[in-house]
C-alpha positions, -999 to +999 in steps of 0.1 A: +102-056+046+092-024+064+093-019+098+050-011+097+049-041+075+067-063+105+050-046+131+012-054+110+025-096+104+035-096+141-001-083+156-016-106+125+004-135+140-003-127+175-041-124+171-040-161+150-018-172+184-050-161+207-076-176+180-055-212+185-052-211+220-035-241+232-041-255+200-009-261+176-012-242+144-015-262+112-021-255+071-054-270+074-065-245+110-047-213+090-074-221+060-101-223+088-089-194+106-088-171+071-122-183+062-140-172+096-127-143+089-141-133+054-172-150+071-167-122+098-164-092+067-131-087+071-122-061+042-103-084+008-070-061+015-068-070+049-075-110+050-045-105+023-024-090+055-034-118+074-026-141+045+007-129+039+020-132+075+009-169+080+022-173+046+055-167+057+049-182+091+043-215+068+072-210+043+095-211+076+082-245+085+085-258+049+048-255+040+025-236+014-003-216+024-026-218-004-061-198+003-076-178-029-087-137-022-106-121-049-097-085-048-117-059-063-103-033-091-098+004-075-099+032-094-080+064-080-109+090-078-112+116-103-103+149-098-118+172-125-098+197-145-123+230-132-114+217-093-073+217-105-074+248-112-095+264-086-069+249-060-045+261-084-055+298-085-056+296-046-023+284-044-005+308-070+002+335-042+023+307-022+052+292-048+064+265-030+024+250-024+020+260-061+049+240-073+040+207-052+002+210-062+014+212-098+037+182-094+009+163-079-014+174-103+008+171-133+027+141-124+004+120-104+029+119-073+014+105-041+020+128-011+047+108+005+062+108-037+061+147-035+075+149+006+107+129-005+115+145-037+152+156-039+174+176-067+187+143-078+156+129-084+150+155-117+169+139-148+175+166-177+138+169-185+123+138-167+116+130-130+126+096-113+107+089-091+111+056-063+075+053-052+050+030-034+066-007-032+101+007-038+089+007-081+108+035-100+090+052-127+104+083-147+078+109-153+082+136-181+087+172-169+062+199-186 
């Protein structure tokens, strides 16, 4: 786990500490405690933070945390092809920013993808690539 990912279960964990009080913590008050807050509007991706850490709170005492989040399909928005290459023709008196707007462009590479791109990552004609949730993917160089 990532140290932002630790940091984020320990402030989830804290803030269910507070909701209790003196109260113990059981399955049944976790349930409760998720529940007030989807009541409350809390965003699906972030009742599935607080899920996760009082998931594992309950795997350590030998319990399972069961407690359904519906979460909705995102699409990456849609950059057209006429925008790409107006940001393209700005950047073609700058090589290196023409190079890494290419590769995001042409690649799909995420900015943090593109910031820790090394010579060893380029294959003969294909780029490995170790991106968001440590998954590797090979991408095809044009």
């Amino acid at each position: 786990m990532s140290h932002e990912t630790a940091y984020r279960y320990r402030g989830t964990l804290l803030r269910y500490q507070k909701a209790l009080g003196q109260i113990a913590p059981t399955l049944e008050r976790s349930k409760i405690f998720l529940a007030h807050l989807r009541k409350q509007g809390f965003s699906p991706s972030t009742l599935r933070i607080y899920r996760a850490a009082l998931q594992g709170f309950h795997v350590w005492r030998g319990e399972n945390l069961e407690f359904p989040i519906r979460m909705p399909h995102h699409e990456p928005p849609y950059v057209p092809a006429d925008v790409v290459a107006k940001i393209l023709d700005f950047a073609r008196t700058r090589p290196a920013d023409y190079l890494v707007l290419r590769l995001f462009s042409d690649a799909g590479l995420r900015r943090e993808e593109a910031a820790n791109l090394k010579v060893k990552n380029v294959i003969e004609k294909a780029l490995h690539i170790r991106g968001k949730g440590d998954r590797d993917r090979t991408i095809p160089l044009t």
